[in-house]
N, C-alpha and C positions, 0 to 999 in steps of 0.2 A: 504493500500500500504506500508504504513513507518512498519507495522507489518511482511509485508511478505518478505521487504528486509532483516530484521532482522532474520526472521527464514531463510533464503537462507544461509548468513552470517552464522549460526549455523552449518548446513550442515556437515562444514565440523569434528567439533565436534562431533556431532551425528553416522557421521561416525565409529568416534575410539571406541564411546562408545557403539555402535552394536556392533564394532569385539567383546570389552570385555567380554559382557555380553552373547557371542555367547559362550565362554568358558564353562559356566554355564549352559546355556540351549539348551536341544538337538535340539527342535522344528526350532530355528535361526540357529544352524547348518544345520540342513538338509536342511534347505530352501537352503540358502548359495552354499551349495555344491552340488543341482540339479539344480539350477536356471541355469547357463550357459549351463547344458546337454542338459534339455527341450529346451533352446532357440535356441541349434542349431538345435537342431529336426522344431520347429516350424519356422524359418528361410527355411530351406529346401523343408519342405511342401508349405510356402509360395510360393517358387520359382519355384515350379512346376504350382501353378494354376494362372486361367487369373482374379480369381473371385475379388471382391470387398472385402476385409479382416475388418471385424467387430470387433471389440474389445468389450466383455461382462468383466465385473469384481463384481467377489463376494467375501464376505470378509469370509463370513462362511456356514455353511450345510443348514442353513435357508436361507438364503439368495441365495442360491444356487435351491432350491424348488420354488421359485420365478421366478427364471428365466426359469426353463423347461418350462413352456407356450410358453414362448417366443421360445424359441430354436427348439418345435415341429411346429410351424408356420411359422417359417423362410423359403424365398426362397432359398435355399439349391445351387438352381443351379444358382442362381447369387450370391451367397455372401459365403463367407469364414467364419465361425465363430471359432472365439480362444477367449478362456474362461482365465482369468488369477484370481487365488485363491492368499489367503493372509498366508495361511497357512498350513502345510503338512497332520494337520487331514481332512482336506477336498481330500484330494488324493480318498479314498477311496469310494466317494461321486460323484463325478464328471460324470453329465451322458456323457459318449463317443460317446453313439452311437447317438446323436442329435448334435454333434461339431466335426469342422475340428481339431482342436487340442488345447492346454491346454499349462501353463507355469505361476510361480508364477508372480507377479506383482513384477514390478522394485521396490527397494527402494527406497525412496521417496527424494534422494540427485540430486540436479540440471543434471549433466552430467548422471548419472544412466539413468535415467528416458527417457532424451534428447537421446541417445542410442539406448534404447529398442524403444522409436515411430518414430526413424530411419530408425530401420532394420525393423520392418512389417509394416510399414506405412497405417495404419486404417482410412478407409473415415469416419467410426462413430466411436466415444468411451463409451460406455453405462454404468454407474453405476445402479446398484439396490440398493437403500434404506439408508447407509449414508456415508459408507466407502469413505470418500472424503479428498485426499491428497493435499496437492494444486501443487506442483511441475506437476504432473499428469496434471492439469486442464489449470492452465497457460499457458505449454510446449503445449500442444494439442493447444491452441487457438494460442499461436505463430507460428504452424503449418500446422495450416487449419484445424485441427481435427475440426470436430462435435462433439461435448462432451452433454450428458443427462445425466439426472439424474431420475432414474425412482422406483417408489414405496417410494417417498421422504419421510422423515419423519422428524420431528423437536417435540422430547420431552418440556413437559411444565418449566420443567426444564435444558434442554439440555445447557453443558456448552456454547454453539454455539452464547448464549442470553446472556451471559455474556458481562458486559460493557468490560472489558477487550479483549476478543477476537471480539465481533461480530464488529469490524471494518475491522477484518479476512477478519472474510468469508461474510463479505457483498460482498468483493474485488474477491473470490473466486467465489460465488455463480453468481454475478454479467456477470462471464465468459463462464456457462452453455448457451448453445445454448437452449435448452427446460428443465422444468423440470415439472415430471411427478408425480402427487401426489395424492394420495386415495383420501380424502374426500373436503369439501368447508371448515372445519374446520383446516384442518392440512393445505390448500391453506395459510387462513390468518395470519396462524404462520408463513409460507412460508415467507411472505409478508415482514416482520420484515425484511430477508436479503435480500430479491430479490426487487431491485427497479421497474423493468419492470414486472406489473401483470400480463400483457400479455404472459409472458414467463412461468408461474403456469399451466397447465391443470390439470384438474381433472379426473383422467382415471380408479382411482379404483386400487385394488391388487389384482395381480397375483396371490398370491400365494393362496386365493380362488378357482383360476382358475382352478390350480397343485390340491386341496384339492377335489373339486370335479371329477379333470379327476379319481384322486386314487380310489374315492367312486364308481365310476362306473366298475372298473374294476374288473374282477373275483378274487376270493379270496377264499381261504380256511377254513376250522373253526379253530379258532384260541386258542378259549376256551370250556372246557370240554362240554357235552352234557347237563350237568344239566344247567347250562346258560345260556341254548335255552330256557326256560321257566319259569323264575326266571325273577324277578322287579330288575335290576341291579343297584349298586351305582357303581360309579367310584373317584378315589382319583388322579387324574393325578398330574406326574411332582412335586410330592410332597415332601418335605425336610424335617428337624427334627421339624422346628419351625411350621409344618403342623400337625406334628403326636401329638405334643402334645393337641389342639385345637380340631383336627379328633374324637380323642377317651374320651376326656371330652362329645363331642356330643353324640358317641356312645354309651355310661355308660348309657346317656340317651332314646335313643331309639332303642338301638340295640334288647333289650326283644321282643319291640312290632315289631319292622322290621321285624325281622328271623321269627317267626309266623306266616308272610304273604308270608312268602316266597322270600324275601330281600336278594339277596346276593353282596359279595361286590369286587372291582378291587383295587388292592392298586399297583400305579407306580411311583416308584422312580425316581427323577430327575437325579439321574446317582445312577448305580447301586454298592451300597455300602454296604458293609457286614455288619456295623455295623449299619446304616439306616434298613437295613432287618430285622436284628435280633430286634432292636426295635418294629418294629411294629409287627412280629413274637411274640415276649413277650407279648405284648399288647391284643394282639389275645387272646394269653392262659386266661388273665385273667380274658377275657370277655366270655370267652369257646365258641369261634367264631372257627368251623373245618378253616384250611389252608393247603395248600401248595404253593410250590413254583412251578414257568412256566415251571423251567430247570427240573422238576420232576413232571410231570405234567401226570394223569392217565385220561385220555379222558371219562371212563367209572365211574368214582368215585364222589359220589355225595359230596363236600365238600361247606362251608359258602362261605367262600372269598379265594383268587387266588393273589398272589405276584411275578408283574410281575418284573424277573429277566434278561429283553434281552431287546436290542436295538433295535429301527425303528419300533415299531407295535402298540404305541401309540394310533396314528390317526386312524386304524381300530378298536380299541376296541372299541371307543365310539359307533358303530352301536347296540354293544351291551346293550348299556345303555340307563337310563332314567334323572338320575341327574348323574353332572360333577361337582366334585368340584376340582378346577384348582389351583395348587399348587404356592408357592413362595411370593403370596400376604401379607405375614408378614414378608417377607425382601427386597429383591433388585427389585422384582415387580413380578406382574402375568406373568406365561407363555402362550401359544398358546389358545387365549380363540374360535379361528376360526374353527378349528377340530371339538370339541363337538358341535358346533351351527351348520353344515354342516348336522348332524344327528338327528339337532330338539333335541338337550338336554335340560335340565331345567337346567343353570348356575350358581354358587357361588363360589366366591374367597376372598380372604384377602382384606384389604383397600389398599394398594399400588395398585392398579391396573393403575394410571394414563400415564403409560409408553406405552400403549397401546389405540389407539383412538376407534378402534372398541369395545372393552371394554366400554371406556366412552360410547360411541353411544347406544350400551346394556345396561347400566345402565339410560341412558337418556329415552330409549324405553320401561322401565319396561322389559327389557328382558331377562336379568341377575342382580344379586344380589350379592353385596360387604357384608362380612360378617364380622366381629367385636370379638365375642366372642362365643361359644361353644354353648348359649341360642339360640343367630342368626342362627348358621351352626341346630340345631334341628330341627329348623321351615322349613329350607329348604328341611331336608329329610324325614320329616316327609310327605312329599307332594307326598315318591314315591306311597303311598296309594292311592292318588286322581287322579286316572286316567285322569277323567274329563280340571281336572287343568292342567294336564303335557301334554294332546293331542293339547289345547287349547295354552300351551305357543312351543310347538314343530310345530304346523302350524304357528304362528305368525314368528317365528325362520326362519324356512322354507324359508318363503315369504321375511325374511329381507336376507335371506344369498344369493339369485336367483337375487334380484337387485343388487348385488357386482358382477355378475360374469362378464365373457366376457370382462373384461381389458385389456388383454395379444394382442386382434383383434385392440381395441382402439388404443393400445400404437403404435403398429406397422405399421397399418395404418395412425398415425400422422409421426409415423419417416420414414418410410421406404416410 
């Protein structure tokens, strides 16, 4: 409490020091300068309907993936849904055709906020995953908002456990009407702020739910012909501190790989010409044939394939056998959900702990945290053992099929 009068207190500060910094960055400009357009648009539409207005809030494009379960299951014809993002790369992201309408998220200063759940006045307020302001949660509960928390997450490290703040957001968390959380493990992390256990369910993640609606859907071939019957490796989401590691492995087995007919996916975690050209070089030295995706000859039998385009990630894995999931030797593992969807054989860096499904795989013998270049060998040396890769992609299988169906869970608890 004595923390969050102090951060109110601040507010007003924080204020001047947004405008400044808005000078400098285009991103808080733009917000800035759409935020009242959207709002009178979503005001207007508001005042045309009789429905229930729902409030969704995502902070980014993943978290946004998460919520489409939700949003194609929604009663449509009772309830209003307005989605409010945190930032203007997500414009581009936003499914429309599943929402009443869209509008950034108020700035998190007492009267702002106070304002915005004025004018649309939300019988729920739903968070996905951790983006939690407190202004937002308090204002809502002095309101009558319903406020959740849904696809909750608390890293083992999360500043949130800090002595310093977690007197916060005990105060914060304490204010959620429900919150809705994957596993019994990440519940007891939960537990830490939330006094009332009763207010923890376990309902699973969505964005499971989102991974497999995409699996099912019709799609086109994505990669050249020779790929349809080739032993695939894939490099996901991969950085520099990846490529070096990658290709120490491969010096190793890349002779005996491409012999059997081994070829390989290399995708950047953002696509970056000088990332490319690395592993481009790398390529040559190893006299591994390549191209790149933006130059991509459907009919040309080449080694490995450099994907250069955004959003096609999660399809390529169908193509593959082993996933080795990029970032794990810096700020953590990315999406290890995707490959395991397709029954992949899993490896990543040691950071992986920012991710509980991760842990859960590694707890399950299901995926494999790799160390060094001798580790990352063993792994791929396995695209050879049929035997072992069918064996760990049915186990896969059977653990991704008990995660699904959350999105029915969650909403039949709220709704």
């Amino acid at each position: 409490m004595i923390l969050y009068i102090l951060y109110v207190a601040l507010c007003p500060l924080l204020w001047i020091l947004v405008k400044i910094i808005s000078i400098f960055n285009k991103k808080i400009r733009i917000r800035a300068s759409e935020y009242s357009v959207l709002m009178r648009k979503v005001k207007l539409n508001i005042k045309k309907t009789n429905k229930d207005v729902i409030l969704f809030h995502s902070a980014s494009n993943g978290e946004l993936e998460q919520l489409k379960p939700i949003f194609r299951d929604i009663d449509k014809e009772q309830y209003f849904i307005l989605l409010t993002i945190s930032s203007p790369s997500s414009i581009n992201h936003i499914p429309t055709s599943h929402i009443d309408a869209y509008c950034y998220q108020a700035f998190d200063y007492p009267w702002t906020v106070y304002h915005f759940l004025k004018n649309i006045s939300p019988k729920k307020y739903i968070i996905t995953r951790h983006d939690i302001w407190p202004n937002h949660i308090i204002l809502s509960k002095m309101l009558s908002i319903k406020t959740y928390l849904i696809n909750a997450n608390l890293p083992r490290f999360s500043n949130r456990r800090h002595p310093i703040f977690i007197s916060l957001y005990k105060y914060i968390f304490s204010k959620f009407d429900e919150i809705h959380t994957i596993s019994s493990d990440m519940k007891s992390r939960l537990s830490l702020l939330v006094n009332d256990e009763n207010k923890i369910k376990i309902s699973g993640d969505t964005r499971i739910d989102e991974i497999l609606y995409r699996k099912i859907k019709e799609k086109g071939d994505l990669l050249p012909e020779c790929f349809s019957n080739s032993k695939n490796i894939i490099f996901g989401s991969i950085e520099n501190k990846d490529v070096k590691i990658i290709f120490s492995s491969l010096l190793k087995t890349c002779k005996k790989t491409t012999s059997e007919n081994v070829k390989y996916i290399f995708v950047p975690h953002e696509i970056d010409e000088s990332l490319i050209l690395n592993i481009e070089s790398r390529l040559m030295e190893l006299n591994i044939s390549f191209c790149r995706y933006s130059n991509m000859d459907m009919k040309k039998n080449v080694d490995s394939i450099i994907i250069d385009k955004i959003g096609i990630l999660a399809e390529l894995y169908e193509y593959t056998k082993i996933a080795y999931i990029g970032c794990g030797f810096s700020k953590g593992v990315h999406n290890v959900v995707e490959p395991a969807i397709y029954g992949n054989t899993i490896c990543f860096g040691p950071n992986y702990h920012i991710l509980n499904e991760a842990i859960e795989m590694v707890n399950n013998n299901l995926a494999f945290p790799v160390k060094s270049s001798d580790e990352l060998s063993l792994i791929l040396n396995y695209i050879n053992d049929s035997d072992y890769l069918s064996k760990i992609s049915s186990l896969m299988k059977t653990y991704m099929n008990s995660k699904s169906i959350s999105s029915n869970k969650i909403i039949n608890e709220i709704f």
